[in-house]
Backbone as JSON Lines, residues from 0, in Angstrom:
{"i":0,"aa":"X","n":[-56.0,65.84,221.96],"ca":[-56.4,65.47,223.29],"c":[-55.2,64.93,224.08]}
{"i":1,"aa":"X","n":[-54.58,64.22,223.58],"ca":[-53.43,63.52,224.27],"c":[-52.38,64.87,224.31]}
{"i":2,"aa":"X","n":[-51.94,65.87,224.06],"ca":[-51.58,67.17,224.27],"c":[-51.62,67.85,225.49]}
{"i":3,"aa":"X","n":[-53.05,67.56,225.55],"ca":[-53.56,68.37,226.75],"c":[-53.36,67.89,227.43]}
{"i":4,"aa":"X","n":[-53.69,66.18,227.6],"ca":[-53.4,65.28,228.62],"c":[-51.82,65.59,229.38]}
{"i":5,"aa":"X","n":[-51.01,65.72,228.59],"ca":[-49.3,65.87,228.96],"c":[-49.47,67.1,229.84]}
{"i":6,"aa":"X","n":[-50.06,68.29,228.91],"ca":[-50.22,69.48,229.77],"c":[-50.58,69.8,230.9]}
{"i":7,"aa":"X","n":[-51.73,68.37,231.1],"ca":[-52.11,68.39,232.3],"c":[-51.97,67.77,233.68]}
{"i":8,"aa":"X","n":[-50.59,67.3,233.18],"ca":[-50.13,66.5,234.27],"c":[-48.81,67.18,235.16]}
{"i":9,"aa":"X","n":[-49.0,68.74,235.07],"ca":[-48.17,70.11,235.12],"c":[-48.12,70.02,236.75]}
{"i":10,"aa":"X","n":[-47.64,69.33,237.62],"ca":[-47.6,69.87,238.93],"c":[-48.2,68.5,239.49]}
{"i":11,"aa":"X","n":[-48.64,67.95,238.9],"ca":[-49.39,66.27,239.33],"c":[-48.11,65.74,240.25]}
{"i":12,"aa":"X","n":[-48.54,64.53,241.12],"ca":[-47.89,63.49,241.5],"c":[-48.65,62.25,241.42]}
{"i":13,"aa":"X","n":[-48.07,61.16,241.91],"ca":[-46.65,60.95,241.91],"c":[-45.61,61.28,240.48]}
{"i":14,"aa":"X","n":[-44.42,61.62,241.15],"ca":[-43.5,61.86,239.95],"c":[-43.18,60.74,239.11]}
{"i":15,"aa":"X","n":[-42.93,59.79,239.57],"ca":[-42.86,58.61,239.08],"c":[-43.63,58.47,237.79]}
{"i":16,"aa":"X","n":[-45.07,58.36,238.15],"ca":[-45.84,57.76,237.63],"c":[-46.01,58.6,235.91]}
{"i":17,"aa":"X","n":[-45.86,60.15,236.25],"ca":[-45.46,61.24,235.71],"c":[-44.6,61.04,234.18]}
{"i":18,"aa":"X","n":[-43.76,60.81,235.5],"ca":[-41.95,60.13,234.56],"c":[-42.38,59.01,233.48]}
{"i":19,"aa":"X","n":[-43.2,58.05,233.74],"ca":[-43.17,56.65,233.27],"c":[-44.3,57.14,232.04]}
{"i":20,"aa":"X","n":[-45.47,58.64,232.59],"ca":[-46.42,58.62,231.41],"c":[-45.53,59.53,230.05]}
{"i":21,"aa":"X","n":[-45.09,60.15,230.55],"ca":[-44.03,61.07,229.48],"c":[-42.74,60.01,228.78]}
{"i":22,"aa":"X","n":[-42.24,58.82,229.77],"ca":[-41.38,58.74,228.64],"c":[-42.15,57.28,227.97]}
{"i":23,"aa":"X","n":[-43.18,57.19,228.01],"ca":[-44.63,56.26,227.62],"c":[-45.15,57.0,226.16]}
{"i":24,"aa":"X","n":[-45.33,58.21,226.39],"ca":[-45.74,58.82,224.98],"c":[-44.24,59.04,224.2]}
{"i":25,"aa":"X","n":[-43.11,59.65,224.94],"ca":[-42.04,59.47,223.93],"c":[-41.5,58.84,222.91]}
{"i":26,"aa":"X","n":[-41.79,57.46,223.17],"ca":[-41.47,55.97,222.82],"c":[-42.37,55.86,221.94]}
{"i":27,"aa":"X","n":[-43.72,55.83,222.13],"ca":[-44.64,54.89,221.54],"c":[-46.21,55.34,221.02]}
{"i":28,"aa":"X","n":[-46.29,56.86,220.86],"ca":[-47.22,57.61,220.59],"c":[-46.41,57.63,219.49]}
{"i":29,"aa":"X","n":[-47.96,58.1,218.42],"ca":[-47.32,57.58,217.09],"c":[-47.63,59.17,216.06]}
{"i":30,"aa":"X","n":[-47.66,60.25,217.2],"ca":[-48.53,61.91,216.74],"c":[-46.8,62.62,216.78]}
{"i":31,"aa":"X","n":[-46.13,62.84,216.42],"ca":[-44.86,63.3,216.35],"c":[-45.29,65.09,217.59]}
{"i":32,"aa":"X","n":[-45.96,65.43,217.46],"ca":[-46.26,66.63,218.05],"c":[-46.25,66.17,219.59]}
{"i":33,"aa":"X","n":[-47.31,64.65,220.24],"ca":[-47.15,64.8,221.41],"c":[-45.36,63.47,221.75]}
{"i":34,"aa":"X","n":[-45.14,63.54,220.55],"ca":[-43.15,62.96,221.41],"c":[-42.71,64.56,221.75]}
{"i":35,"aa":"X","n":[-42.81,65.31,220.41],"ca":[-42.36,66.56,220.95],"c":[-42.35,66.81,222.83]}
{"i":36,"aa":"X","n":[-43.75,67.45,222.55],"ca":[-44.34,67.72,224.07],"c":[-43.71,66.92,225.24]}
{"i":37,"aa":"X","n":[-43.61,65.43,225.01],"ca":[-43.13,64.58,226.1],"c":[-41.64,65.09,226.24]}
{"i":38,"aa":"X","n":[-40.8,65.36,224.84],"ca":[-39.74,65.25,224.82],"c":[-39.15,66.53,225.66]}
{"i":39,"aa":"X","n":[-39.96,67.5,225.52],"ca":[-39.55,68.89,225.99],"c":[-40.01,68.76,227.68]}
{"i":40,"aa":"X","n":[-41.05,67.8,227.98],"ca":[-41.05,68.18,229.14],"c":[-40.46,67.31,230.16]}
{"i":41,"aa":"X","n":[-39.16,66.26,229.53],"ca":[-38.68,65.68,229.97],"c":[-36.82,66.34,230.19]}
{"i":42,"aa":"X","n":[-36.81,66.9,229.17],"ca":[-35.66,67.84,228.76],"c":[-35.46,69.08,230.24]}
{"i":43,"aa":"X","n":[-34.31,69.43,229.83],"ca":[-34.12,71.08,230.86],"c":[-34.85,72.08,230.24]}
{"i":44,"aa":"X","n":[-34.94,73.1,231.64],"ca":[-35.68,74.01,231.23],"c":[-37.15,74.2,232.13]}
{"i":45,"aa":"X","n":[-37.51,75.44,231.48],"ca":[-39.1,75.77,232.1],"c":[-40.16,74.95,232.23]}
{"i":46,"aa":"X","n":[-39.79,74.1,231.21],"ca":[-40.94,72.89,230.43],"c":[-41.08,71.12,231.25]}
{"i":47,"aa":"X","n":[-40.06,71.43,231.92],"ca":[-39.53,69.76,232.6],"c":[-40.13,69.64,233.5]}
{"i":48,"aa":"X","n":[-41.03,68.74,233.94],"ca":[-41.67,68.11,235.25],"c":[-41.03,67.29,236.04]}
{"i":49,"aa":"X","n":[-40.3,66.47,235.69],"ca":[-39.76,65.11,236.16],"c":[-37.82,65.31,236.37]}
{"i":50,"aa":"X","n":[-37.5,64.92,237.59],"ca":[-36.49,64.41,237.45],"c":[-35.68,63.19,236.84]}
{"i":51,"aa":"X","n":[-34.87,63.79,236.17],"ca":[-33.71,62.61,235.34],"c":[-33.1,61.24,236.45]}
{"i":52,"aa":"X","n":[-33.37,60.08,235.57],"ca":[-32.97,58.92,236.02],"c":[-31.82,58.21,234.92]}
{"i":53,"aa":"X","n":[-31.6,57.14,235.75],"ca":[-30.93,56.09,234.3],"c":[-31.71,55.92,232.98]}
{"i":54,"aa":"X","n":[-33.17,55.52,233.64],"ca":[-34.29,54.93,233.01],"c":[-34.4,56.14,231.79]}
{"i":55,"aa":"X","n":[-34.58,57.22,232.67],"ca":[-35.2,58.43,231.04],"c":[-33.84,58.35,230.42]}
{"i":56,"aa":"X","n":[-32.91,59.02,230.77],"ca":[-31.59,58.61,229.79],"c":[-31.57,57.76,228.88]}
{"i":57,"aa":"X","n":[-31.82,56.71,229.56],"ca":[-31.46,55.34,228.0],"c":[-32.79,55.87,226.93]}
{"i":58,"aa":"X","n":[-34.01,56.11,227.55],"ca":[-35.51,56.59,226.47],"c":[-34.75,57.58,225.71]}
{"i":59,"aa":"X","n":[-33.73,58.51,226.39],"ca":[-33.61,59.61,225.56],"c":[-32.64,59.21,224.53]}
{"i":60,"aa":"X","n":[-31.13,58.38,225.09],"ca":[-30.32,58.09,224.34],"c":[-31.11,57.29,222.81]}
{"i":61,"aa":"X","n":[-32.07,56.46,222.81],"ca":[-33.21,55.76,222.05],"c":[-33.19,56.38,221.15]}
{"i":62,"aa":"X","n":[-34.12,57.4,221.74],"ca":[-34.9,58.76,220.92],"c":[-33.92,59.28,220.09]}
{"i":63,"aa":"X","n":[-32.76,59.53,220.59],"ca":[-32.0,60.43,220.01],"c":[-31.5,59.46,218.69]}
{"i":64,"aa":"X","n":[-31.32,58.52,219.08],"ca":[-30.81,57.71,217.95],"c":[-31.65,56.95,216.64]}
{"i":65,"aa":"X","n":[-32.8,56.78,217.06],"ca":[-33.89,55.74,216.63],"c":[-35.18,56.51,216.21]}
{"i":66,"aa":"X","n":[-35.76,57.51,216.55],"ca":[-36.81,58.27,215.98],"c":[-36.93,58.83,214.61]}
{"i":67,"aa":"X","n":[-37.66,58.92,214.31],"ca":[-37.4,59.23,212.7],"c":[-38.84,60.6,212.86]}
{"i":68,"aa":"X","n":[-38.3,61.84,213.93],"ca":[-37.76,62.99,213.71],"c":[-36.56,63.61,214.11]}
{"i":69,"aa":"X","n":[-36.34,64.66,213.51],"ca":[-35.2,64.59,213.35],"c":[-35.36,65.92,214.85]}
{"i":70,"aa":"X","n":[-36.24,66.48,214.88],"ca":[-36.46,67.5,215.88],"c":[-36.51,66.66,217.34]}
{"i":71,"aa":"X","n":[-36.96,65.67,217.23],"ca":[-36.72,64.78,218.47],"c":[-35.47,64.4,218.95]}
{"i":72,"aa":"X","n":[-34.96,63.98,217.62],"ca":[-33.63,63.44,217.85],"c":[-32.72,64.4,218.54]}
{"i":73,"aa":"X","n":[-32.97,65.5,217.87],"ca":[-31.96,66.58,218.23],"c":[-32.44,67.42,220.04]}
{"i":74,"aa":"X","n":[-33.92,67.38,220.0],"ca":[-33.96,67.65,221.43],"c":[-33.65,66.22,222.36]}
{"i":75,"aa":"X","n":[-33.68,65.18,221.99],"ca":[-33.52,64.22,222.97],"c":[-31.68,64.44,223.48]}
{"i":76,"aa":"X","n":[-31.16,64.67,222.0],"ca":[-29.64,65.27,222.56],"c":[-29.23,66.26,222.93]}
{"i":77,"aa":"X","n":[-30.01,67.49,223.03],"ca":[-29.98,68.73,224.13],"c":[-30.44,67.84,225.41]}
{"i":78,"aa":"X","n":[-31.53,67.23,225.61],"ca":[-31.52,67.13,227.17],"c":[-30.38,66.01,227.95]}
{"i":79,"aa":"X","n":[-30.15,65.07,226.91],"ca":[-29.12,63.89,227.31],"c":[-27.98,65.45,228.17]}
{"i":80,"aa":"X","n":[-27.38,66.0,227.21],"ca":[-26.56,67.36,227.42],"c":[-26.58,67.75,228.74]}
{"i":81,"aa":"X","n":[-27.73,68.25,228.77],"ca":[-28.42,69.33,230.02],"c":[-28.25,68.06,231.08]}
{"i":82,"aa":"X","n":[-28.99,67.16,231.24],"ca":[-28.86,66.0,232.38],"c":[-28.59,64.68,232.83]}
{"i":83,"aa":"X","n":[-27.65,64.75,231.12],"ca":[-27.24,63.48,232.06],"c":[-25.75,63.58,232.73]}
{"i":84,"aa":"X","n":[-25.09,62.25,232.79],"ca":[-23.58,62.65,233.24],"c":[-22.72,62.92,232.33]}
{"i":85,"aa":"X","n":[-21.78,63.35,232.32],"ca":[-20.81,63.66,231.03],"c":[-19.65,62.29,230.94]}
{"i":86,"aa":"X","n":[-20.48,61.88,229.86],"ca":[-19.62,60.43,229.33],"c":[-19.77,60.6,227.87]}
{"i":87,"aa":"X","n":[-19.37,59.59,227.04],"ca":[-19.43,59.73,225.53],"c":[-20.4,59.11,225.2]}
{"i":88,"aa":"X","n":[-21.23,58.89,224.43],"ca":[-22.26,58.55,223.66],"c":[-21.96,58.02,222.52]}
């Protein structure tokens, strides 16, 4: 259910609010499938709803470091890649 929920917030506004529910399940949903989902649709690509801030950056830099998947980890560091600024990590 919470799947669908993400899915269905495809074109919704406010973005904000959007932004804050995706990197809300990233963090702290405890279903590894919907961090996925959040993670991809926070990431570049076809899949992304939301524009990149400071705020998702640091969730992602987190993720990338602190999640214990490893598929997270590794997409949270494709999207850091794709949007954030180019600094070192």
């Amino acid at each position: 259910m919470r799947l669908k929920a993400l899915e269905a917030l495809d074109g919704a506004e406010p973005q904000d609010i959007i932004q804050q529910t995706l990197l809300d399940a990233l963090v702290d949903d405890q279903n590894p499938g919907v961090r996925v989902e959040a993670s991809m649709r926070c990431g570049d690509g076809s899949e992304r709803q939301v524009e990149s801030d400071g705020h998702m950056l640091a969730v992602l830099r987190d993720r990338m470091q602190k999640d214990p998947s490893t598929y997270i980890r590794l997409q949270s560091a494709a999207a850091i890649r794709d949007l954030g600024p180019r600094q070192k990590f």
